[in-house]
DODRENLUM-966743 format. One record per atom (N, C-alpha, C): residue number from 1; z, y, x; residue in one letter; atom name. Coordinates in steps of 0.02 Angstrom, whole numbers, plus 50000, padded with zeros to 5 digits. Each point is the difference from the previous one (the first is absolute). Layout:
<sites>
+-----+-------+-------+-------+------+------+
!  nr !    zz !    yy !    xx ! rest ! atom !
+-----+-------+-------+-------+------+------+
! NUM !     Z !     Y !     X !    A !   CA !
...
+-----+-------+-------+-------+------+------+
</sites>
This chain:
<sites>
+-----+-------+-------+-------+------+------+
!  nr !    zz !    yy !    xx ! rest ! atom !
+-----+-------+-------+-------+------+------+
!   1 ! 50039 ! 48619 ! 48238 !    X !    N !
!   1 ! 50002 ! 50069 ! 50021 !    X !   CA !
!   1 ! 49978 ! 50003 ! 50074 !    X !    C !
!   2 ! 49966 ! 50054 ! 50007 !    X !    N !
!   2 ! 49971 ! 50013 ! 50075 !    X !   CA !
!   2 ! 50042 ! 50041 ! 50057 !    X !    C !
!   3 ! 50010 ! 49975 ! 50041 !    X !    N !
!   3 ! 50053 ! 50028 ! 50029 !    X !   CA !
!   3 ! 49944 ! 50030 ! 50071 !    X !    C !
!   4 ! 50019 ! 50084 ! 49986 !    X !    N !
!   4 ! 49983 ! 50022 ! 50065 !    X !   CA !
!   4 ! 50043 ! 50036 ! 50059 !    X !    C !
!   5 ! 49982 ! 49980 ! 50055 !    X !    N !
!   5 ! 50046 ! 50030 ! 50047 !    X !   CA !
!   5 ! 49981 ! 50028 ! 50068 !    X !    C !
!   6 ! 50030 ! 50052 ! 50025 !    X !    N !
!   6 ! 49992 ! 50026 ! 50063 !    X !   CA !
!   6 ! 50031 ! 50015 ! 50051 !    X !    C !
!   7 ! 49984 ! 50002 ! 50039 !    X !    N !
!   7 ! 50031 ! 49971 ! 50092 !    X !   CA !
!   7 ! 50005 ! 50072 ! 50009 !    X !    C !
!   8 ! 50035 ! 50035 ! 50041 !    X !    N !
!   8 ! 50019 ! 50062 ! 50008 !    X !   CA !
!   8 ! 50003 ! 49992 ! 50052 !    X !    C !
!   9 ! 50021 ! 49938 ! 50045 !    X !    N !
!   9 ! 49988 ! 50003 ! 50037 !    X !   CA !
!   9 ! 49934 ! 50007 ! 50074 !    X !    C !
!  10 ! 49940 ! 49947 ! 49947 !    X !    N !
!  10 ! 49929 ! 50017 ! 50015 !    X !   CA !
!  10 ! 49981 ! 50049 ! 49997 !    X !    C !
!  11 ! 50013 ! 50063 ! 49974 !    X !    N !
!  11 ! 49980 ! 50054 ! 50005 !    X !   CA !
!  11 ! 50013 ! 50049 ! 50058 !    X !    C !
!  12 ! 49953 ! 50008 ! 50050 !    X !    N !
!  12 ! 50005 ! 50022 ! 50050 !    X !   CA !
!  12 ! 49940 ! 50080 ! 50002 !    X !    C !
!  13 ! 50030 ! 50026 ! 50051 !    X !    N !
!  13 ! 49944 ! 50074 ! 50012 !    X !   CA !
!  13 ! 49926 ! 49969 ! 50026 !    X !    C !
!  14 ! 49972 ! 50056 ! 49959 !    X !    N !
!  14 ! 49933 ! 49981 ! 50031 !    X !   CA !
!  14 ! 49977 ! 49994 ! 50081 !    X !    C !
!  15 ! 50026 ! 50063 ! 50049 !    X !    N !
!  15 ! 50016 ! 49981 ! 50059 !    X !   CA !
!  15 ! 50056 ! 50054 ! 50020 !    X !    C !
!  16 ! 50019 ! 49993 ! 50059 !    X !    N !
!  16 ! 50081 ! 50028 ! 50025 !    X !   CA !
!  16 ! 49967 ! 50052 ! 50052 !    X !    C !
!  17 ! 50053 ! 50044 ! 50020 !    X !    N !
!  17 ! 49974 ! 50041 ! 50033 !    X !   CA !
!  17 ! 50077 ! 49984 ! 50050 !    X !    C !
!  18 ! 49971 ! 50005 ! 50070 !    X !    N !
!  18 ! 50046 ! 50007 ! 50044 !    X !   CA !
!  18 ! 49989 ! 50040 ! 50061 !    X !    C !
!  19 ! 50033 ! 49990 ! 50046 !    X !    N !
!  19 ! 49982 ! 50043 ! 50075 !    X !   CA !
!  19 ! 50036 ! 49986 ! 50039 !    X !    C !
!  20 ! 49986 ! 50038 ! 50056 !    X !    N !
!  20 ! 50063 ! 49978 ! 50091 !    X !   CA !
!  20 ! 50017 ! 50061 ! 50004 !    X !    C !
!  21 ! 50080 ! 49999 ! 50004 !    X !    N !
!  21 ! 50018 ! 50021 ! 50031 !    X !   CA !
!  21 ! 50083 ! 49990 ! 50051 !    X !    C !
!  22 ! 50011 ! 50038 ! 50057 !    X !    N !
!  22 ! 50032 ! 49981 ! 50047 !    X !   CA !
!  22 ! 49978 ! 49913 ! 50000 !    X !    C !
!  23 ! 49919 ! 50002 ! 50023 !    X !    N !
!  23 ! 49999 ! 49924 ! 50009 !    X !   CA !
!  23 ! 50028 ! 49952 ! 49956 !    X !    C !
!  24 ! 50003 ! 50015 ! 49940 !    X !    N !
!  24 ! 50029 ! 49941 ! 49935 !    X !   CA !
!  24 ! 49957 ! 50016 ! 49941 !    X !    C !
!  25 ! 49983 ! 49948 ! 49978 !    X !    N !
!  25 ! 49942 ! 50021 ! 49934 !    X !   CA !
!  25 ! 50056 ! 50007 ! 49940 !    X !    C !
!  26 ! 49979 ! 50037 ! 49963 !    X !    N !
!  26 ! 50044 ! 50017 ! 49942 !    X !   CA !
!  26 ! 49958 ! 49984 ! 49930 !    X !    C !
!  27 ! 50024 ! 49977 ! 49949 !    X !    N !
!  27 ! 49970 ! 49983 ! 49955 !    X !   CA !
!  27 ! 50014 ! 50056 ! 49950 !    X !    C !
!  28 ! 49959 ! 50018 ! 49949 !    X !    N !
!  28 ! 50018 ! 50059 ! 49950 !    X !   CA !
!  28 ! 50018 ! 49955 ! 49937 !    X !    C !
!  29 ! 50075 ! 50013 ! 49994 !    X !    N !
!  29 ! 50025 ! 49967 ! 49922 !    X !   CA !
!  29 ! 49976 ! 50009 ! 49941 !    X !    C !
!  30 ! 49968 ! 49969 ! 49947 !    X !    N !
!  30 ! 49971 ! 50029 ! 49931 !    X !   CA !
!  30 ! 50034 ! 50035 ! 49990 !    X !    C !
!  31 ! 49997 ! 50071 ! 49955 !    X !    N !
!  31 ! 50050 ! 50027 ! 49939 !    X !   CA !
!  31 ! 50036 ! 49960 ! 49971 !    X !    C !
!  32 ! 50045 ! 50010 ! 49964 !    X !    N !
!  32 ! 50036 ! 49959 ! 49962 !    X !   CA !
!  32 ! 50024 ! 50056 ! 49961 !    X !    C !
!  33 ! 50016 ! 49984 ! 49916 !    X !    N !
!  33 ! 50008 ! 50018 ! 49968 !    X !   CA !
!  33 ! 50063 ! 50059 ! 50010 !    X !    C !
!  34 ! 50047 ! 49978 ! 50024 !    X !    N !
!  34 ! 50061 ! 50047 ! 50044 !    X !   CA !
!  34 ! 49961 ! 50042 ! 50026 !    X !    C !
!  35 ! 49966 ! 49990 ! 50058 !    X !    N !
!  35 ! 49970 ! 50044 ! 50036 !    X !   CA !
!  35 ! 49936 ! 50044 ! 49963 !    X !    C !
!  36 ! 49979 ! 49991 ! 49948 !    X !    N !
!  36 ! 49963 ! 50051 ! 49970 !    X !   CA !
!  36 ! 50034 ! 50041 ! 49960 !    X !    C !
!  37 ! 50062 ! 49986 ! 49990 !    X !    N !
!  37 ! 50037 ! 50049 ! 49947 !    X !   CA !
!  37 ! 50061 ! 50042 ! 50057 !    X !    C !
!  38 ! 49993 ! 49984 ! 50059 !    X !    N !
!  38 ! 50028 ! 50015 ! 50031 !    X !   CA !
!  38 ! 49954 ! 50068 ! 50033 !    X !    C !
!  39 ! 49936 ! 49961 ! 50023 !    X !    N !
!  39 ! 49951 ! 50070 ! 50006 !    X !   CA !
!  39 ! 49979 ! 50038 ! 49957 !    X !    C !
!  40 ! 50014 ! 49987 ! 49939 !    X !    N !
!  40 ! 49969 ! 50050 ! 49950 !    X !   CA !
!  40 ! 50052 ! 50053 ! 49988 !    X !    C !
!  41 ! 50065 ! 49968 ! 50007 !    X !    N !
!  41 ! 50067 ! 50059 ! 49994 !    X !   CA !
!  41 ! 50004 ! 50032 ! 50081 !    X !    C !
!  42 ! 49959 ! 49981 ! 50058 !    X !    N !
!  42 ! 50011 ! 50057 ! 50059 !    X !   CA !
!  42 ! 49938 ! 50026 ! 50002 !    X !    C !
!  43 ! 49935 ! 49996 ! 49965 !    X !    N !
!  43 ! 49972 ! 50047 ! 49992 !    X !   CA !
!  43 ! 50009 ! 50053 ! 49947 !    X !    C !
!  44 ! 50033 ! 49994 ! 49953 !    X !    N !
!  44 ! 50019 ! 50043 ! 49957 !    X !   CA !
!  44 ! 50044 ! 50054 ! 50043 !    X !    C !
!  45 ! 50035 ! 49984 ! 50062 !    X !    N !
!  45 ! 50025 ! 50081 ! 50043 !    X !   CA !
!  45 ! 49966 ! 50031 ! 50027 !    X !    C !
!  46 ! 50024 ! 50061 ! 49981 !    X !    N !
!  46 ! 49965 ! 50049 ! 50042 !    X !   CA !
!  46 ! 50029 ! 50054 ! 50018 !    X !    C !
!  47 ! 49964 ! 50016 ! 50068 !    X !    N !
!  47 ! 50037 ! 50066 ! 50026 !    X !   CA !
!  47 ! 50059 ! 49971 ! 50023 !    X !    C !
!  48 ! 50009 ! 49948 ! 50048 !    X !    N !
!  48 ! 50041 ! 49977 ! 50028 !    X !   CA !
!  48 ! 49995 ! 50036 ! 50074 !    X !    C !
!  49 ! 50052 ! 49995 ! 50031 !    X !    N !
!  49 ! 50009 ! 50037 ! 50089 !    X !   CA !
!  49 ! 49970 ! 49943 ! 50027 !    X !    C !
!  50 ! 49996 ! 49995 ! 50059 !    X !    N !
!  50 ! 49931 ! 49998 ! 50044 !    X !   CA !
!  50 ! 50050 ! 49930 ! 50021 !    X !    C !
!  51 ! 50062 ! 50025 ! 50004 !    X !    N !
!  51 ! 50037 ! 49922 ! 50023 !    X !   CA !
!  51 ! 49999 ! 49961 ! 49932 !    X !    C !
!  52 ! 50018 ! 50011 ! 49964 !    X !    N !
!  52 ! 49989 ! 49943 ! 49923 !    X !   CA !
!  52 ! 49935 ! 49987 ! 49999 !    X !    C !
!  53 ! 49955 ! 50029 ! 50006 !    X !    N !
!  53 ! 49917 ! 49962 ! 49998 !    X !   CA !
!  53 ! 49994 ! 49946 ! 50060 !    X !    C !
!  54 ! 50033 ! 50010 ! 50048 !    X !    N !
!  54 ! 49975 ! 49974 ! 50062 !    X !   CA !
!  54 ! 50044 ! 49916 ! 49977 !    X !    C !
!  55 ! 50076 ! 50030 ! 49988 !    X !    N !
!  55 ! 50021 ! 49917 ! 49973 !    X !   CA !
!  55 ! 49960 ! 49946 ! 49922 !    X !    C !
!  56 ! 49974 ! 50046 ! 49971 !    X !    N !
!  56 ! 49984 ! 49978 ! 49975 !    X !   CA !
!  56 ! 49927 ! 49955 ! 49996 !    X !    C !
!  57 ! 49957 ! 50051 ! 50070 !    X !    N !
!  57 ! 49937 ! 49940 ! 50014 !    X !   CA !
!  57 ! 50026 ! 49960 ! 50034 !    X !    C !
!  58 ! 50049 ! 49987 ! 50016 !    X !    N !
!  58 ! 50049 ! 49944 ! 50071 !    X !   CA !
!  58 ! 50009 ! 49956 ! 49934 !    X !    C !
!  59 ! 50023 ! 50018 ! 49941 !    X !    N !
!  59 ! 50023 ! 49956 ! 49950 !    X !   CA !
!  59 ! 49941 ! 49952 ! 49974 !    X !    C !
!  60 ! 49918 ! 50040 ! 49990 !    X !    N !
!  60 ! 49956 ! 49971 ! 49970 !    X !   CA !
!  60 ! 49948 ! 49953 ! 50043 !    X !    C !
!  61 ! 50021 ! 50019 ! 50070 !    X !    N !
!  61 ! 49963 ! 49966 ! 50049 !    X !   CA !
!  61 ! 50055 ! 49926 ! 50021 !    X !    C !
!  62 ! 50080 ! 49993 ! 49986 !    X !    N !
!  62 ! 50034 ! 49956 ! 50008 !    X !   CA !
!  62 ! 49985 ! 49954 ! 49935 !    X !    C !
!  63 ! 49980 ! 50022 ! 49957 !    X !    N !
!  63 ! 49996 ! 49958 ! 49918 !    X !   CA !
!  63 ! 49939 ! 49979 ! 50032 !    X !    C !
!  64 ! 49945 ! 50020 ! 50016 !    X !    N !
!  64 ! 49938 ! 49988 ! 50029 !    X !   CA !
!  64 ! 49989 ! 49926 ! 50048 !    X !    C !
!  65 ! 50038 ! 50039 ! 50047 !    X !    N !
!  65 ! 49991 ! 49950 ! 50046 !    X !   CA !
!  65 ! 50077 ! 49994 ! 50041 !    X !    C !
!  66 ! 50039 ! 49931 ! 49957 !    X !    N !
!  66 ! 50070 ! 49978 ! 50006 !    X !   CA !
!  66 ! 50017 ! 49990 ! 50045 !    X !    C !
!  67 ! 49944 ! 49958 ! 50061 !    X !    N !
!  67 ! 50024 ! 49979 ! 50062 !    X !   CA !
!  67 ! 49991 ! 50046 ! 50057 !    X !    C !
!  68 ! 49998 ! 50076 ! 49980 !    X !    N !
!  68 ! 49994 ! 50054 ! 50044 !    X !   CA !
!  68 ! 50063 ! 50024 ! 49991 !    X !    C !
!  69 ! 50049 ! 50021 ! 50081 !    X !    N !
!  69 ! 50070 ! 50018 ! 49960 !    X !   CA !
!  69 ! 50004 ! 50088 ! 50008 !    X !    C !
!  70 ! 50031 ! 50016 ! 49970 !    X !    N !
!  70 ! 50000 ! 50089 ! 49986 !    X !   CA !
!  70 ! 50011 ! 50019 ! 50068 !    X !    C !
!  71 ! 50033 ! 49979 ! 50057 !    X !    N !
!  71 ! 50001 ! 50042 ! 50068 !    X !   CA !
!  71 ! 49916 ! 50005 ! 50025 !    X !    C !
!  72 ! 49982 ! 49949 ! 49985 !    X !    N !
!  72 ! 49908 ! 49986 ! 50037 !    X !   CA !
!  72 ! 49978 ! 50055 ! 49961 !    X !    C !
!  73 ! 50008 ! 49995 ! 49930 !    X !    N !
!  73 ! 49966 ! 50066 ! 49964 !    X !   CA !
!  73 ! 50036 ! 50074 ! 50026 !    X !    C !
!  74 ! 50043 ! 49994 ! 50005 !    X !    N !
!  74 ! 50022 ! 50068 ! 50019 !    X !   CA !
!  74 ! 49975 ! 50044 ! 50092 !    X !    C !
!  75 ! 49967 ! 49941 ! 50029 !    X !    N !
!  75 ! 49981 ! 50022 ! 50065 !    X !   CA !
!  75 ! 49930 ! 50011 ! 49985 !    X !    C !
!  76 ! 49973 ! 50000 ! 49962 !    X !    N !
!  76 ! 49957 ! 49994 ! 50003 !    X !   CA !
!  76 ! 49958 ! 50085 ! 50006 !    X !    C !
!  77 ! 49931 ! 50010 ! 50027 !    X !    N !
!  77 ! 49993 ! 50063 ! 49997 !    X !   CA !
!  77 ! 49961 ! 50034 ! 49950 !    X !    C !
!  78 ! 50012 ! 50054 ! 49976 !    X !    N !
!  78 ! 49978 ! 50020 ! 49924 !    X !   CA !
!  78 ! 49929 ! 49981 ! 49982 !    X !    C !
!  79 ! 49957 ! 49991 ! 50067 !    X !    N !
!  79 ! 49926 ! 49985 ! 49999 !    X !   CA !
!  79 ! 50013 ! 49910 ! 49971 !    X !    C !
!  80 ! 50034 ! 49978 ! 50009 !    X !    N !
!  80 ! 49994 ! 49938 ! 49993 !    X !   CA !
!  80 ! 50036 ! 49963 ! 49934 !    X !    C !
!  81 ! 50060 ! 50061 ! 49981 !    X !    N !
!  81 ! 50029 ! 49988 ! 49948 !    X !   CA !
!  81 ! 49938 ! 50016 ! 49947 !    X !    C !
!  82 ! 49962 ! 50041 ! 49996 !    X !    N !
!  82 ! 49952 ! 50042 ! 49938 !    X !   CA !
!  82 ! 49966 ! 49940 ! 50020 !    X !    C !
!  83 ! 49957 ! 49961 ! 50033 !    X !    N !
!  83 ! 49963 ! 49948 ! 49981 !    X !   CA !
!  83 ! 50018 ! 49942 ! 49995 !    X !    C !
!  84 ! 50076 ! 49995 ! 49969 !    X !    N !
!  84 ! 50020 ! 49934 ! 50011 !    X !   CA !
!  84 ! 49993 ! 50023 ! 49926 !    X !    C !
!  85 ! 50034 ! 50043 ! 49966 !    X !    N !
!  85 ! 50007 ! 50031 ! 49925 !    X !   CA !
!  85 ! 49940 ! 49992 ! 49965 !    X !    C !
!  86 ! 49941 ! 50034 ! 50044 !    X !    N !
!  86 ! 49921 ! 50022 ! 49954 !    X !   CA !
!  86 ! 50005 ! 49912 ! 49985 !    X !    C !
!  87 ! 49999 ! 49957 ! 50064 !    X !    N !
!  87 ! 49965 ! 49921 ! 50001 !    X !   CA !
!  87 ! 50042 ! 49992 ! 49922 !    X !    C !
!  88 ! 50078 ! 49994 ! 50010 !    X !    N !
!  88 ! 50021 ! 49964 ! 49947 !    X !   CA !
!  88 ! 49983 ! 50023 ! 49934 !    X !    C !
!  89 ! 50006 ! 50066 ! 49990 !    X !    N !
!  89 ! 49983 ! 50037 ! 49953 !    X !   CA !
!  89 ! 49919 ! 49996 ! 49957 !    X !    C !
!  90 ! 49983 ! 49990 ! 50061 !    X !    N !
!  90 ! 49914 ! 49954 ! 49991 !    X !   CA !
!  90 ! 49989 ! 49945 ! 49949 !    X !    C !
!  91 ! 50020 ! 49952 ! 50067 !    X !    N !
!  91 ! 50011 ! 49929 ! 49972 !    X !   CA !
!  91 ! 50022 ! 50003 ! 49924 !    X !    C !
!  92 ! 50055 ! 50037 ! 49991 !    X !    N !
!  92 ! 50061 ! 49986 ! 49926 !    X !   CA !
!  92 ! 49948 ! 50031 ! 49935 !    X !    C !
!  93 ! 49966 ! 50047 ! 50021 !    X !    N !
!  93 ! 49936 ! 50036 ! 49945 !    X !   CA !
!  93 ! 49937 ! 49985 ! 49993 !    X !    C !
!  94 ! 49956 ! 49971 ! 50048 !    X !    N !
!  94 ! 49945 ! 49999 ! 50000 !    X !   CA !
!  94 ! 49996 ! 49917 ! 50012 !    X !    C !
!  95 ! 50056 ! 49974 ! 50001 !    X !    N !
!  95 ! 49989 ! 49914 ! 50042 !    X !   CA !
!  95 ! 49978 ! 49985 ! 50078 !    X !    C !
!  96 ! 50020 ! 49968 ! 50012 !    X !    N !
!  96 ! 49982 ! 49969 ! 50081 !    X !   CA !
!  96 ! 49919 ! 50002 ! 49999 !    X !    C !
!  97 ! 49949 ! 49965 ! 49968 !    X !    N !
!  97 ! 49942 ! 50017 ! 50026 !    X !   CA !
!  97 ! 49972 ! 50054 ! 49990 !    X !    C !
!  98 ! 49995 ! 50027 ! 49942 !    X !    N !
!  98 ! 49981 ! 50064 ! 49989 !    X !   CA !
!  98 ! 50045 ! 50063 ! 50055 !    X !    C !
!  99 ! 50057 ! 50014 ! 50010 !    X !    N !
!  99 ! 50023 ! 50032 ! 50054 !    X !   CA !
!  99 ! 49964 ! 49989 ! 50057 !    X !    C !
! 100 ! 49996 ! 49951 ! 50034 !    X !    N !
! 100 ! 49990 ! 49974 ! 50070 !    X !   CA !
! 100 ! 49953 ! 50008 ! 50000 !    X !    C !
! 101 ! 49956 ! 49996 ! 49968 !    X !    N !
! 101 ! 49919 ! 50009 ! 50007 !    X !   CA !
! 101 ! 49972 ! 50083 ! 49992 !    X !    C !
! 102 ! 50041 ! 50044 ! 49971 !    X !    N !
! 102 ! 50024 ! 50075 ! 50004 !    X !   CA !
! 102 ! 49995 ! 50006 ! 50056 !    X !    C !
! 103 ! 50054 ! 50000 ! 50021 !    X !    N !
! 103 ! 50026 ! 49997 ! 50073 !    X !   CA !
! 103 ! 49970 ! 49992 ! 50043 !    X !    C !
! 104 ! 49974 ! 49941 ! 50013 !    X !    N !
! 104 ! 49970 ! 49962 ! 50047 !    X !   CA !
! 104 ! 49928 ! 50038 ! 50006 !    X !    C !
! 105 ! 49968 ! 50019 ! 49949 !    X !    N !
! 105 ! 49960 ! 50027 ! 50001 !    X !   CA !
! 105 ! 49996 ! 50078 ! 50031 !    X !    C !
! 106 ! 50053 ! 50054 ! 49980 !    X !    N !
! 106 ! 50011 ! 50049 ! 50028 !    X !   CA !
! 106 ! 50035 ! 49993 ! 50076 !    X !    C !
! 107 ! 50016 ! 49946 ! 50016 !    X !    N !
! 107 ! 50011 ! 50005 ! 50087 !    X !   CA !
! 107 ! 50069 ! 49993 ! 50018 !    X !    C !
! 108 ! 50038 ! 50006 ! 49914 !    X !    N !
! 108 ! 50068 ! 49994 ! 50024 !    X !   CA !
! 108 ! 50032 ! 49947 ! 50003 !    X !    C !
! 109 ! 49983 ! 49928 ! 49999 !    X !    N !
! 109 ! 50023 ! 49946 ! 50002 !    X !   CA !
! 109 ! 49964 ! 49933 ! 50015 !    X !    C !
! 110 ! 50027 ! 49980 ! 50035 !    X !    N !
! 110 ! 49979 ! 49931 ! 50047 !    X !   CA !
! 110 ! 49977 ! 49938 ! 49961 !    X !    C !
! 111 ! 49970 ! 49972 ! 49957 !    X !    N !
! 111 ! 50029 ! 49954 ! 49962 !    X !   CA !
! 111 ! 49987 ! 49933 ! 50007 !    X !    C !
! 112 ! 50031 ! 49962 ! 49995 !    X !    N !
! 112 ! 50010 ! 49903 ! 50047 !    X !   CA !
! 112 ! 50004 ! 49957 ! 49923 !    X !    C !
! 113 ! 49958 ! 49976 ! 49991 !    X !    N !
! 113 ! 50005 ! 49947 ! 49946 !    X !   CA !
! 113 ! 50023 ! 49923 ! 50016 !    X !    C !
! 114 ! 50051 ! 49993 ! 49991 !    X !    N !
! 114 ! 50026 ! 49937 ! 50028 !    X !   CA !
! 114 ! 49989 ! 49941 ! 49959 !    X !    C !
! 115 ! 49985 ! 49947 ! 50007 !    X !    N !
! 115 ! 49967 ! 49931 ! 49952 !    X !   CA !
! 115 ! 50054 ! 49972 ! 49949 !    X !    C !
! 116 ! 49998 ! 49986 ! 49939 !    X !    N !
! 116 ! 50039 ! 49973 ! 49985 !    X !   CA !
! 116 ! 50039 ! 49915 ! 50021 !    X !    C !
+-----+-------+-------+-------+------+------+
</sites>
């Protein structure tokens, strides 16, 4: 009998998307199965008050990016919160190269290809 098998662990993203900020690079965590059923039940609200929306992109940008802690997000200024959102929101739909190259192309983003 033929025995086949697979490493789960070899399976890695095609490439990662990260960034600086307060001078610390932050890495963007894959989805994970939690976290897609988790976003699929907070996009299903709606017509939430302006403070429940606001915790709740604090919620999708902390699942996002883990080693950012919610006070850094919360100082942050609305110009900077909406493109931290579009980026991730990007990245999570269209993928890291296809986004970035969007982006990058319309003027709104810097983009640094780092070597493996």
């Amino acid at each position: 009998m033929e025995e086949r098998f697979l490493d789960l662990d070899k399976i890695v993203p095609e490439s990662i998307a990260s960034l600086v900020f307060n001078g610390k690079k932050h890495v963007m965590k894959e989805m994970s199965v939690a976290d897609f059923i988790w976003a699929q039940s907070a996009a299903a609200k709606e017509n939430l008050p302006v403070e429940e929306q606001t915790e709740l992109f604090l919620e999708v940008l902390m699942r996002s990016w883990p080693t950012i802690e919610k006070k850094e997000l919360e100082e942050l200024s609305p110009a900077k919160l909406r493109a931290l959102l579009e980026f991730t929101n990007g990245v999570g739909e269209k993928g890291v190269e296809q986004y970035t190259a969007e982006a990058a192309a319309e003027g709104k983003l810097k983009v640094e290809v780092e070597p493996s």
